[in-house]
C-alpha positions in Angstrom: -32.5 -32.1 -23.6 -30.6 -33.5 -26.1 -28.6 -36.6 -25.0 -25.3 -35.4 -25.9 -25.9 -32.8 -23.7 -26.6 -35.1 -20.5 -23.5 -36.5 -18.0 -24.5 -40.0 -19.3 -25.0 -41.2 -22.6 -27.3 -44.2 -23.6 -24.6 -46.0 -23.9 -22.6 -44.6 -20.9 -26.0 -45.9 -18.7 -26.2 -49.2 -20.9 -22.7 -50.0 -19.7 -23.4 -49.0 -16.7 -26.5 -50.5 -15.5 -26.8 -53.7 -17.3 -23.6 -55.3 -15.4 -24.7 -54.5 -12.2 -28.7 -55.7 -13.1 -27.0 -59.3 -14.2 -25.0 -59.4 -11.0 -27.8 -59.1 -8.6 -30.2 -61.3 -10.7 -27.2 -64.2 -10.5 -26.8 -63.6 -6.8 -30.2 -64.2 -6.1 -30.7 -67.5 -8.4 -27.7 -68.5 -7.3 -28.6 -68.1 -3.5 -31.6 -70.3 -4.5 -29.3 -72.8 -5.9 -27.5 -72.9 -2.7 -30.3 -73.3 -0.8 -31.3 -76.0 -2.7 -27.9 -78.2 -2.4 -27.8 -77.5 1.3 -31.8 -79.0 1.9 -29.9 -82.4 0.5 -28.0 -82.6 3.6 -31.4 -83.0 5.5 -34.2 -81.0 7.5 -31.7 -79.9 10.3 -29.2 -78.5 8.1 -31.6 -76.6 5.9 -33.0 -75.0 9.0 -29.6 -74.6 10.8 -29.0 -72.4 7.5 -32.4 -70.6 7.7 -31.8 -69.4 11.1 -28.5 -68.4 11.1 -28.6 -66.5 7.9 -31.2 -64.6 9.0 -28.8 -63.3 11.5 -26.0 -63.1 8.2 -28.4 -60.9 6.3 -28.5 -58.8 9.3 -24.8 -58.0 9.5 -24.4 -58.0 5.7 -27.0 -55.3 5.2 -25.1 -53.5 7.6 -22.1 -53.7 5.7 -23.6 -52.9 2.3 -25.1 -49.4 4.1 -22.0 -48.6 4.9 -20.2 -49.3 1.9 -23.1 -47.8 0.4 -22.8 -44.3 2.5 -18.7 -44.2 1.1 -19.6 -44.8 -2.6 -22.1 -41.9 -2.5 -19.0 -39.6 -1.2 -16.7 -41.1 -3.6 -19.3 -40.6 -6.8 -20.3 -36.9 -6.1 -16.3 -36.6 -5.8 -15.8 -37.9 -9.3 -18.6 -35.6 -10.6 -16.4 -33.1 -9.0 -13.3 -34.8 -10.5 -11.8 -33.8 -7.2 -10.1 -37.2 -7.4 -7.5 -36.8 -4.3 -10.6 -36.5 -2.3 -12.5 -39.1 -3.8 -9.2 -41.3 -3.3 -9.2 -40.5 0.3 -12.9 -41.3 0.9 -12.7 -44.9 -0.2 -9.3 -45.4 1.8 -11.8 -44.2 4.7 -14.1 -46.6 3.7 -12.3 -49.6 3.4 -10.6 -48.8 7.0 -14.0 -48.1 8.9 -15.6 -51.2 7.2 -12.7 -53.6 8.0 -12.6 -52.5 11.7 -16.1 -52.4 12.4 -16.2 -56.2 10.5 -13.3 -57.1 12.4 -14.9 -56.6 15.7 -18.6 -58.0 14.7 -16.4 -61.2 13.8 -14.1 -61.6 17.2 -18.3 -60.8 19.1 -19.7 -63.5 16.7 -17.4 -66.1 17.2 -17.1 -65.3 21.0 -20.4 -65.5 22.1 -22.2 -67.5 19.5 -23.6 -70.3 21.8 -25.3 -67.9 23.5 -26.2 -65.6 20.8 -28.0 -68.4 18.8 -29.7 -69.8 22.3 -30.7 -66.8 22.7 -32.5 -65.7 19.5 -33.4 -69.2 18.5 -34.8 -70.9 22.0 -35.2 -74.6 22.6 -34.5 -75.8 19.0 -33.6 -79.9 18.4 -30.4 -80.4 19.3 -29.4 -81.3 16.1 -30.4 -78.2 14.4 -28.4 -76.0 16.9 -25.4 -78.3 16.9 -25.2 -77.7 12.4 -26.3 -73.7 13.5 -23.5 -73.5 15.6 -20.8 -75.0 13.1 -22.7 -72.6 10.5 -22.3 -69.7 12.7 -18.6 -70.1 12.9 -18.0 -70.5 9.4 -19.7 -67.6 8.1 -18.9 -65.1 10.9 -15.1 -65.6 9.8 -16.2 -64.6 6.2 -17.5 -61.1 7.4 -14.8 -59.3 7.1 -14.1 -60.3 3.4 -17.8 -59.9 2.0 -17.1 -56.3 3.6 -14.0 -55.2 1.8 -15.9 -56.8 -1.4 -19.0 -54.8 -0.8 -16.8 -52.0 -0.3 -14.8 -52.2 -3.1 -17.2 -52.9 -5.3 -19.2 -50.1 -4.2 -16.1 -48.0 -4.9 -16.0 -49.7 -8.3 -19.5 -48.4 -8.8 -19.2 -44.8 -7.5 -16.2 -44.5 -10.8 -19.1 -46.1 -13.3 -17.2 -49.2 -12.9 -19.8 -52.4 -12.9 -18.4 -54.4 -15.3 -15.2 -55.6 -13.1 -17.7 -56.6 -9.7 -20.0 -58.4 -11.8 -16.7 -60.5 -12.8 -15.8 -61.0 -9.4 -19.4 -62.1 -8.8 -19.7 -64.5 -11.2 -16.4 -66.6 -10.5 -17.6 -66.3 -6.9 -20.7 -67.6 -7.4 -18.9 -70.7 -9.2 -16.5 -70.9 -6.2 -19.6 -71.2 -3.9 -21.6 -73.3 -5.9 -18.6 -75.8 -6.9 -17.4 -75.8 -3.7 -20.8 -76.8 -2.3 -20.4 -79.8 -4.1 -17.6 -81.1 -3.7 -18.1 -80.8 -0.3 -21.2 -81.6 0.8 -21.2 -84.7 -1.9 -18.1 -85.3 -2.6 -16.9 -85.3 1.2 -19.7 -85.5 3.1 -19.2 -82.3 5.0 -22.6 -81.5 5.1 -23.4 -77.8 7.0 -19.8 -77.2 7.1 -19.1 -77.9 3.3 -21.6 -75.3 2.7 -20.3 -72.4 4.8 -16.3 -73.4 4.0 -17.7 -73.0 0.2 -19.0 -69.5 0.8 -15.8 -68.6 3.3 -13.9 -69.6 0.3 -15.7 -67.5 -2.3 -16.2 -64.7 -0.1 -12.4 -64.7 0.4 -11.5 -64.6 -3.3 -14.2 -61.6 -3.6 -12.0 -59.5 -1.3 -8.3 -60.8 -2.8 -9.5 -59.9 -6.3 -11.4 -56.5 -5.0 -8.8 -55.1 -3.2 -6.0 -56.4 -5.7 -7.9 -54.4 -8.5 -8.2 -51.3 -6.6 -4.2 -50.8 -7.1 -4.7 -50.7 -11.1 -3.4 -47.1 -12.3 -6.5 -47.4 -15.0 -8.8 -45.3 -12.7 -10.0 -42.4 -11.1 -9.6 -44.2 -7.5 -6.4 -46.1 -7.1 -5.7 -47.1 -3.3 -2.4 -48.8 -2.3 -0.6 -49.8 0.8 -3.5 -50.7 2.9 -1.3 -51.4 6.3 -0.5 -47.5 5.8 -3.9 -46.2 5.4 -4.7 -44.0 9.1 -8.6 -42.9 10.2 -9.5 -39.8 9.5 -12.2 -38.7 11.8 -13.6 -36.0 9.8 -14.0 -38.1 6.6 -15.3 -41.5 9.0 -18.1 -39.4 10.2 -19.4 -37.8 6.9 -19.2 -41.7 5.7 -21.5 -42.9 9.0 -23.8 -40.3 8.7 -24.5 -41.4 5.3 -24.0 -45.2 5.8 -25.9 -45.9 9.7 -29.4 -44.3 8.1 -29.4 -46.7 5.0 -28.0 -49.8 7.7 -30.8 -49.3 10.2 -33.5 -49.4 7.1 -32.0 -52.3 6.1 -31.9 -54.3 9.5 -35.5 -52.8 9.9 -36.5 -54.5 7.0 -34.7 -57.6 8.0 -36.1 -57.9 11.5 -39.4 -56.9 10.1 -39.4 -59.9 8.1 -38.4 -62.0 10.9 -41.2 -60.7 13.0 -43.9 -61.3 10.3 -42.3 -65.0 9.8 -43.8 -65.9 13.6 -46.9 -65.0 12.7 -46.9 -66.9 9.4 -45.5 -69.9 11.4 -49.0 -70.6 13.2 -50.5 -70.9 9.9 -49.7 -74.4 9.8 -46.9 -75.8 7.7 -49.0 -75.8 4.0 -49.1 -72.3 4.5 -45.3 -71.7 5.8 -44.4 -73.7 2.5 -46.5 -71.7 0.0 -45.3 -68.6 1.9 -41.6 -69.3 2.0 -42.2 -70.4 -2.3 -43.9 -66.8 -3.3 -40.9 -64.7 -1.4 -38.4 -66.2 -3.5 -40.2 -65.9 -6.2 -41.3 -62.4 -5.8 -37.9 -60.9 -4.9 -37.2 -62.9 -8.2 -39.5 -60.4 -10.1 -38.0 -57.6 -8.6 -34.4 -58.2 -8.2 -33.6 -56.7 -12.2 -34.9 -53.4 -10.9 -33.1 -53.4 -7.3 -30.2 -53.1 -10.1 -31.1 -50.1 -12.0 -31.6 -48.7 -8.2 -28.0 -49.2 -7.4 -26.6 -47.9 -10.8 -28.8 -44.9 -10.0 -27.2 -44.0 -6.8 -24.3 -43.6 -9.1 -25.6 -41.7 -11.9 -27.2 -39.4 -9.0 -23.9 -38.9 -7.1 -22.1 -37.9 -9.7 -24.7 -35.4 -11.3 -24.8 -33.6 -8.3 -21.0 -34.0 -7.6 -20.6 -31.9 -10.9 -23.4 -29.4 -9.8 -26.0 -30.8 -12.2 -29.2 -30.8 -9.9 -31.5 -31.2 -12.9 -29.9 -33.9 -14.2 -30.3 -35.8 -11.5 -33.9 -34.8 -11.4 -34.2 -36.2 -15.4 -32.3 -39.7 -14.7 -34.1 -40.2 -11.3 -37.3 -40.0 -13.7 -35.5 -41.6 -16.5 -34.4 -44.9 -14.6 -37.4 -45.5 -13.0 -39.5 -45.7 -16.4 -36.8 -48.5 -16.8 -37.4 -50.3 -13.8 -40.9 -50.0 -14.2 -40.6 -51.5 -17.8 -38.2 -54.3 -16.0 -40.8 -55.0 -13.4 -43.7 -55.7 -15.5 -41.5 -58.1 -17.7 -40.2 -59.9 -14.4 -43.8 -59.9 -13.2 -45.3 -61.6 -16.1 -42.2 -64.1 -16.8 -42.3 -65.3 -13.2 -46.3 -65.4 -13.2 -45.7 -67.8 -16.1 -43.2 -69.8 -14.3 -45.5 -70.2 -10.9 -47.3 -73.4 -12.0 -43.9 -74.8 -13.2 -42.1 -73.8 -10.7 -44.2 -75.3 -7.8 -44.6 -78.4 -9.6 -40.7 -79.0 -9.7 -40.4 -78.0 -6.2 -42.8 -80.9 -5.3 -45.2 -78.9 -3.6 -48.2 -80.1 -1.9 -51.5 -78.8 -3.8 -52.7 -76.6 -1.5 -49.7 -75.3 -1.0 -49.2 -74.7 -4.6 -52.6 -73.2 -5.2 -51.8 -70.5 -2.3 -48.7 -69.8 -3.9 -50.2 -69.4 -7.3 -52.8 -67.0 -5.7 -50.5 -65.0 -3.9 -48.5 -64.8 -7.2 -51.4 -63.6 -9.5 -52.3 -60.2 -6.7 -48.3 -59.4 -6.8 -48.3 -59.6 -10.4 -51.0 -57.3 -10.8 -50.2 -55.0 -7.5 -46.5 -54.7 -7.9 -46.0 -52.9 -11.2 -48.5 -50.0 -10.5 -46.9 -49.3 -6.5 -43.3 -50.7 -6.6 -41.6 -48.4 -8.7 -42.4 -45.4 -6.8 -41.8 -46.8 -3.4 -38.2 -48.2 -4.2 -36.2 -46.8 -7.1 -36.7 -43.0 -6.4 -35.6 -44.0 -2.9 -32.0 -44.6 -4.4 -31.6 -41.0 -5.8 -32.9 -39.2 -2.9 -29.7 -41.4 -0.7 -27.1 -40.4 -3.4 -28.3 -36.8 -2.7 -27.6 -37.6 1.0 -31.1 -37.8 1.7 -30.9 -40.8 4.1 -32.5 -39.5 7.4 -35.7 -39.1 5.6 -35.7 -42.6 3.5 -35.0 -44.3 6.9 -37.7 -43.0 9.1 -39.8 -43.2 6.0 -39.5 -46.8 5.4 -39.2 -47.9 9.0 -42.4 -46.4 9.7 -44.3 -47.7 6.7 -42.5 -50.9 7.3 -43.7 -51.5 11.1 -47.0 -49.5 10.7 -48.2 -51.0 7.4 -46.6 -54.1 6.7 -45.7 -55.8 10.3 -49.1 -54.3 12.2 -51.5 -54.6 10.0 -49.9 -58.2 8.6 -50.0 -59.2 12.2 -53.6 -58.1 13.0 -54.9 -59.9 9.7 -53.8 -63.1 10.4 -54.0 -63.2 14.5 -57.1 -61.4 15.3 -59.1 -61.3 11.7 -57.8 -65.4 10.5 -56.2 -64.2 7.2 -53.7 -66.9 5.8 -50.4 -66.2 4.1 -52.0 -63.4 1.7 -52.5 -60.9 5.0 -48.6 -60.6 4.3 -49.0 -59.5 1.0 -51.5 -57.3 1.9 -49.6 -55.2 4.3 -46.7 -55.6 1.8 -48.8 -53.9 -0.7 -50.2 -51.1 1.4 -46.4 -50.2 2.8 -45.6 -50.2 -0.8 -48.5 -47.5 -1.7 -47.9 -45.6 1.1 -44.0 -45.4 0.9 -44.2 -44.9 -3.1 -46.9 -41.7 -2.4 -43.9 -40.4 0.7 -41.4 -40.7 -1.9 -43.2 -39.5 -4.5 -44.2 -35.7 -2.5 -40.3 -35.7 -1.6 -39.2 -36.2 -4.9 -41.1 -33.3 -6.3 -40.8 -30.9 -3.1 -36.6 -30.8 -4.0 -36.3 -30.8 -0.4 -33.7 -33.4 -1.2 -31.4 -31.5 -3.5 -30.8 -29.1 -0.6 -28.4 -31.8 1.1 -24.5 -30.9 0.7 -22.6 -34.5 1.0 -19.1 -32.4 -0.8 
């Protein structure tokens, strides 16, 4: 085809993707960054934060799923340009996401004594007094990081990933300035920290929602306090949303689960562990972008009845993300030695991170591709029954079982994770690869 002849232009996918590929590169190093400032407080606030944002991440994927499941309405009604209905799906979306936020919030901040006792067991007192005030903090910002994610993915589903990545950016200066005036400047510690991301989180949903009244776009959603459910258009946005939001906790709790077995290693291990996942979701962060752009280019292709050119930019974009993930790979391989020096890292420690580094630079770019981005287009389809039970079993089968079994009953160290890592990545990336060419998945009607 000729590219005047496809829904997207170069350009059209330049614009596009390379917003929303900066925004989710600068939420990650900027989670780093924050993560850094907060280990200055002391060991018990650092792990205060660890354990309760693993709990966070839990909700917020939740969240994003679901705001994820309304965008993919809202795109494949723009490729329709049936824009009443697209209009009506995101006013859905933003009422189903507040109430559900809303009431995850009021069960947070009710029972989280006994919610963190519970998960967390006999931690120092100290640790579970700074989790506690953590908690509190950050379970009042749900229900803003859920209208952002919502809007934003609104924002998305119109081609629109220039005026999130704004929001993000500011944020993340919100976040990270607060963080220092107030756990330096006044000593807040643990609380400075979560108040900073209330705060940012906060302005995320003001500025969101405030933009979505602009007369400059397809989708243009006022009064909010009139906005009624619609039970009709709620369900067709769960059924796409609660698939993609129990992969994501899956994934989450599968981390979690692998993290106890890691933690009889010994703390060298732990340490070299905990430095190769940031730096590996580093190398692959670009590419998670040019997923979510996809889900966008995919919606609306077959919005407008264009099943074969959602085919070609399913194919297209992940030749892109492979290109992005060899380039991340080799920049962060380069970094590794640098990176672990600065840190401060014990030797061993740093030699098991370095070695860990060196198989996923080598692995990564000849599985990843296949097992993630192809994923995205087969969701904007409405394909998210079979990318959930898909990755959940791959997940618990390959990377949890046989990670497990590796280092418990076989004495692997910290590279047994990698190694179920990698064969859940093959495995997933062959699955997705048979669906993508069976079509099975361009015989889903979301419109």
């Amino acid at each position: 085809m000729k590219e005047q002849q496809h829904i997207f232009t170069n350009k059209m996918l330049r614009t596009l993707l390379i917003p929303v590929i900066f925004e989710q590169v600068l939420n990650s190093l900027m989670g780093t960054v924050d993560t850094m400032m907060v280990s200055n407080v002391g060991s018990a606030a650092i792990s205060a934060v660890s354990l309760v944002d693993s709990i966070n991440v839990l909700v917020i994927q939740a969240f994003s799923a679901l705001a994820a499941g309304g965008a993919i309405l809202c795109s494949q009604y723009i490729g329709q340009k049936n824009h009443e209905m697209a209009n009506k799906s995101a006013r859905q979306v933003l009422f189903i996401i507040t109430a559900i936020s809303v009431a995850v919030t009021a069960l947070c901040l009710l029972f989280r004594v006994p919610l963190l006792k519970l998960i967390f067991g006999k931690v120092e007192a100290d640790v579970m007094t700074a989790s506690q005030v953590y908690f509190f903090y950050t379970a009042l910002s749900f229900p803003f990081i859920a209208l952002y994610d919502a809007g934003a993915s609104i924002f998305r589903s119109q081609g629109n990933t220039r005026g999130p990545m704004t929001v993000s950016v500011i944020s993340n200066v919100i976040n990270i300035g607060g963080n220092a005036a107030l756990i330096w400047g006044f000593n807040m510690g643990v609380a400075g920290a979560a108040i900073a991301t209330l705060a940012s989180r906060v302005f995320c949903a003001v500025v969101v929602l405030w933009q979505l009244r602009m007369d400059r776009q397809p989708i243009v959603v006022r009064n909010y306090r009139q906005i009624r459910p619609d039970g009709k258009m709620i369900r067709r946005v769960l059924a796409l949303g609660i698939p993609s939001g129990i992969e994501n906790s899956m994934f989450q709790l599968g981390k979690l689960a692998i993290q106890s077995s890691v933690s009889t290693l010994g703390t060298v291990a732990i340490a070299a562990q905990a430095m190769t996942n940031i730096l590996e979701n580093l190398n692959g962060i670009a590419a998670i972008g040019v997923g979510i752009g996809l889900m966008t280019v995919v919606g609306q292709c077959l919005g407008a009845g264009r099943k074969d050119e959602a085919v070609y930019y399913i194919k297209k974009l992940s030749v892109l993300a492979e290109i992005i993930v060899v380039a991340s790979c080799l920049l962060v391989f380069a970094l590794t030695i640098p990176v672990t020096k600065l840190g401060g890292m014990e030797s061993e420690s740093a030699r098991m991170c370095f070695h860990m580094i060196s198989w996923i630079t080598v692995v990564k770019p000849i599985v990843w591709t296949l097992a993630f981005i192809p994923a995205y287009g087969l969701r904007a389809a409405g394909d998210v029954k079979f990318s959930m039970l898909t990755s959940c079993i791959t997940m618990w089968t390959f990377r949890f079982c046989l990670c497990v079994y590796l280092i418990r009953f076989r004495g692997f160290g910290p590279m047994a994770v990698w190694i179920g890592m990698f064969t859940d990545w093959t495995v997933r990336g062959i699955v997705f690869s048979l669906r993508f060419h069976s079509r099975k998945w361009l015989k889903h009607k979301v419109v």
